[in-house]
C-alpha angles and dihedrals in degrees: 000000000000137000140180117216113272109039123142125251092260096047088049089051094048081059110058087060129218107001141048124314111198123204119195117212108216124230116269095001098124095254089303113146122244095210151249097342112159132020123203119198118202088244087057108253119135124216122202118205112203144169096219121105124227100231091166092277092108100249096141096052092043084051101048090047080064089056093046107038090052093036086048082223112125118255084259088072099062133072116185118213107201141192099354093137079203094063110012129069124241104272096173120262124298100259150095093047084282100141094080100042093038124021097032089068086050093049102049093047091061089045093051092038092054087043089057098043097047083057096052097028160038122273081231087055109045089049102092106031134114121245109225116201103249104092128114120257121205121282118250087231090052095053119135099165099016120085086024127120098235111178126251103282085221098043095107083052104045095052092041093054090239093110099095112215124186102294092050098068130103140167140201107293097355116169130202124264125207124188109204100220129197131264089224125057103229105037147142138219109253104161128340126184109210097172097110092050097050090053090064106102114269098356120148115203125198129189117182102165107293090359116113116174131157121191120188139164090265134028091233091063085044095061092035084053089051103043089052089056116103114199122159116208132202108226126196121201137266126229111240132206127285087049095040082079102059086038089061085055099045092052107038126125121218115245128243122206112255111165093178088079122087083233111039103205090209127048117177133174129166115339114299087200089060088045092055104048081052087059125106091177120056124197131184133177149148130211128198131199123187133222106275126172130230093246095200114189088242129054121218123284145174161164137222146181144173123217146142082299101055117242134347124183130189126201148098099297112173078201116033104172087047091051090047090054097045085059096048091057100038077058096030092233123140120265094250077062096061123070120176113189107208118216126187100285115221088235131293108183090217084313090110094055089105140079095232107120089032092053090056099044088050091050096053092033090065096039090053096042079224134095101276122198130204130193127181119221116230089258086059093052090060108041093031109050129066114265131205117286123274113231148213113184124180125202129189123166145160124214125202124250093269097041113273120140107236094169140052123173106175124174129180110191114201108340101084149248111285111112093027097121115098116233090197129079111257125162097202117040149143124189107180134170112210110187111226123190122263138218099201122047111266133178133147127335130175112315088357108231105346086093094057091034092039092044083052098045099038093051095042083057092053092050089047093051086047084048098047085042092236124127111258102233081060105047086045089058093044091056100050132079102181109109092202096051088041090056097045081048091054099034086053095045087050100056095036092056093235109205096014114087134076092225114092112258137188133194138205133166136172147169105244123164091346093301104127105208151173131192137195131183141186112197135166127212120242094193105308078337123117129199122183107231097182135008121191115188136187119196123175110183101158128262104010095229087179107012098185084041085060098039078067102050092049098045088044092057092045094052081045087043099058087052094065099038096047107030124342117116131137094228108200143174134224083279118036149333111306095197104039089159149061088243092061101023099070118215127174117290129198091267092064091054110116123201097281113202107180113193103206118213104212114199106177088176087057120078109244126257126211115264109192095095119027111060084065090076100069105045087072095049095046098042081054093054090042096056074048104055084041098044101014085236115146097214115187109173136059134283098047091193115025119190 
């Protein structure tokens, strides 16, 4: 089956071929179709069209148990097409922990819906209706499929190599693309002389402003074509730490409320002035946390090709139709001209949310009149792409005479909004995100800002707790009002055996996203080193649709996590990435991997929240009140332990 944008229903219907097509209304969108949602073939398999992109987060098995569990078919009977912008609808991308929350209701309405209409009606019917809302899922208490842990429908593949990922893909007659990058960082193009490249057989190069790309019938012409090329660059310099900082506070802008926004950049309750000057106990500090790059274990790649169609493009993309968009804009082209054919991505952390690699496939692929493909190197992965925001947080608060916090000034310079919310009771408070300029290209990373915002908040907690000479799982508790967050605190401390040990331990927990978590960690010090011995971790997100699904999720953030707390950092010059490699970028190995026990809440009543980002925010916070209790070293910024 295959579509352009922009195709009737009936076109869409005729296809899919022999079967029903269903086609879900959404709520409160005026009657509009959502698209070309399920496919059933006459042998009885079903087949889910979706947006959303498999990253290795088990999207595409979560998504075909609601099919099976509301069509009362078994898991074997789904297959689950994703992120084709030529088949699929526009689910959203595949980001900020939505596919839970958001397409699994979607999904399961269509399934349930489907399920209804084959029992009242004629395949040749039901094709061409529309699906109105109001139709019954399937009770929690009823579930077959969901709440299981089914295993990942591509396991076998995955671990077998068959699975094909980006850089995997070919087509008839492809060629090779190289992008000639510069030396600096910031640079641009002042001469370039491209004759000895031309004169390699069957090499096409292209030049759009700072653009160099060669294409050619072998990779290894590519790189030689490259390589011959001789281009000089004005670079302009970057500014370093220790200055970043300041430059972050000479150049922030001040937030507005705007609580139309998923991540409002300014949160205010009460007068933190009147607060203060009701405080007996002052407390000031500053956290740091450097650039460091999502480091997937696979670099972008991807394929493109022109024809009578327009463009396709095929590749890993975390947002397809925004990708799709972006293209259509970079050729000026209209969108139904555009097709990206998604593929399983080999991870990106929010680093494949861009056009980049498409844009220069695309590029070469029209220069040359073939199929071009581009693949990054692993050098280009980390300078290249865009890497998380660096941060500068400020905290300044006042506690009560018996202990109680009444203030809160909190102030994240340049890394973002997400995890600003408090989860405590505090009568006087402002949480605010002033942008700041910045020198390196950022953009999202795995649960966005709640790891700088949650690392600042959480430690501060804990040096509040050490000031007020209570015990930080206590005056945690005495500050929440949240049932749900209290239980995962005690239900953690429990099984950890807070209090009890001779190890030093730390502690963290947050509501992030609707994930309700505590975590707990025993760690020793190898010099000013520290390694995590055991982790124990309580999460409560709601009903568990896919609980060893989500085991994984939670186990995987906390191993990332400890990355970003203990050692990662892109280090850089006034020029250029000094660690452009895994030789020289340090993430965690398995030798950094503590024991992980992870205590699942299951609430089947609560609709379920999404679980890929959240549970990295905590490992950092608690890693930073652990080297204190063994070193008594308040360390505020990460890495805790460089180098």
């Amino acid at each position: 089956m295959a579509r352009r944008a922009g195709s009737t229903r009936r076109e869409w219907f005729e296809l899919a071929g022999a079967g029903l097509l269903v086609q879900p209304v959404l709520e409160g969108a005026g009657g509009a179709v959502l698209g070309s949602r399920l496919h059933i073939a006459p042998g009885g398999i079903v087949t889910l069209f979706t947006g959303k992109s498999e990253l290795g987060q088990g999207s595409r098995t979560l998504l075909a148990q609601c099919v099976a569990e509301e069509m009362r078919i078994p898991v074997s009977q789904v297959r689950v097409v994703m992120a084709d912008t030529g088949r699929t609808p526009d689910d959203g991308g595949t980001f900020a922990s939505l596919t839970t929350p958001q397409t699994v209701p979607v999904v399961r309405q269509a399934a349930a819906a489907a399920r209804e209409m084959l029992r009242t009606m004629k395949p040749e019917e039901a094709m061409l209706r529309e699906i109105p809302v109001q139709v019954k899922w399937t009770d929690p208490g009823e579930w077959r499929v969901l709440g299981s842990s089914v295993k990942n429908l591509n396991g076998r593949d995955i671990v077998t190599g068959r699975l094909k990922y980006s850089a995997d893909w070919k087509r008839p007659g492809m060629w090779h693309g190289k992008v000639v990058r510069p030396d600096a960082y910031q640079a641009e193009l002042t001469e370039c002389d491209t004759a000895a490249a031309e004169r390699i057989l069957g090499v096409k190069v292209v030049r759009e402003g700072n653009f160099i790309g060669v294409a050619a019938p072998t990779a290894a012409a590519a790189e030689s074509a490259a390589a011959a090329i001789r281009a000089k660059w004005k670079a302009r310099d970057l500014v370093t730490p220790p200055a970043l900082y300041e430059r972050f506070k000479q150049t922030a802008v001040p937030p507005v409320a705007n609580f139309n926004t998923r991540y409002p950049p300014l949160l205010e309750k009460g007068s933190v002035a009147a607060g203060m000057a009701e405080a007996v106990r002052k407390h000031s500090a500053t956290y740091t946390l450097p650039y460091i790059a999502h480091a997937p274990i696979e670099p972008r790649a991807a394929v493109a090709w022109w024809d009578e169609n327009g463009l396709t493009v095929q590749g890993a993309s975390q947002v397809p139709f925004g990708v799709r968009k972006q293209l259509a804009g970079a050729f000026q082209i209209p969108e139904s001209k555009v097709r990206l054919i998604g593929c399983d991505c080999g991870s990106a952390f929010g680093g494949k949310h861009g056009p980049e690699v498409f844009l220069e496939a695309a590029r070469l692929a029209k220069a040359a009149g073939k199929p071009v493909r581009v693949v990054w190197s692993r050098q280009e992965e980390f300078v290249w792409s865009y890497c998380r925001p660096a941060a500068l947080i400020e905290v300044q608060s006042g506690m009560s005479q018996d202990g109680r916090i009444v203030a809160w000034d909190f102030r994240n310079y340049n890394s973002g909004a997400a995890g600003l919310p408090l989860p405590y009771a505090i009568p006087n408070y402002h949480c605010g995100f002033y942008r700041a300029d910045s020198p390196l290209r950022q953009g999202s990373y795995r649960s966005l800002a709640a790891v700088a915002n949650t690392f600042a908040r959480e430690a501060h907690m804990d040096e509040l707790a050490s000031l007020a000479g209570q015990d930080p799982v206590a005056f945690r508790l005495r500050h929440l009002e949240n049932p749900r967050l209290k239980e995962a605190i005690e239900r953690a401390a429990e099984k950890f055996g807070w209090g009890k040990g001779n190890q030093p331990s730390g502690m963290a927990c947050n509501l992030e996203k609707n994930g309700h978590m505590a975590l707990f960690v025993e760690i020793e010090m190898e010099g000013r080193a520290a390694r995590a011995r055991r982790v124990v971790m309580t999460f409560d997100c709601g009903a568990a649709l896919n609980p060893d699904h989500l085991r994984n999720q939670i186990t995987g953030a906390i191993i990332m996590g400890l990355g970003g707390a203990l050692f990662e950092e892109l280090r850089y010059d006034a020029k250029k990435v000094l660690n452009p490699s895994f030789a020289r970028y340090r993430v965690p190995r398995f030798s950094d991997t503590p024991r992980i026990d992870v205590i699942l809440i299951d609430r089947r009543e609560i609709t379920p929240a999404g679980a890929g980002e959240s549970p990295i925010t905590v490992i950092a916070p608690a890693l930073a009140s652990a080297i204190f209790r063994a070193t008594g070293e308040r360390r505020r910024s990460l890495p805790l332990a460089p180098g």
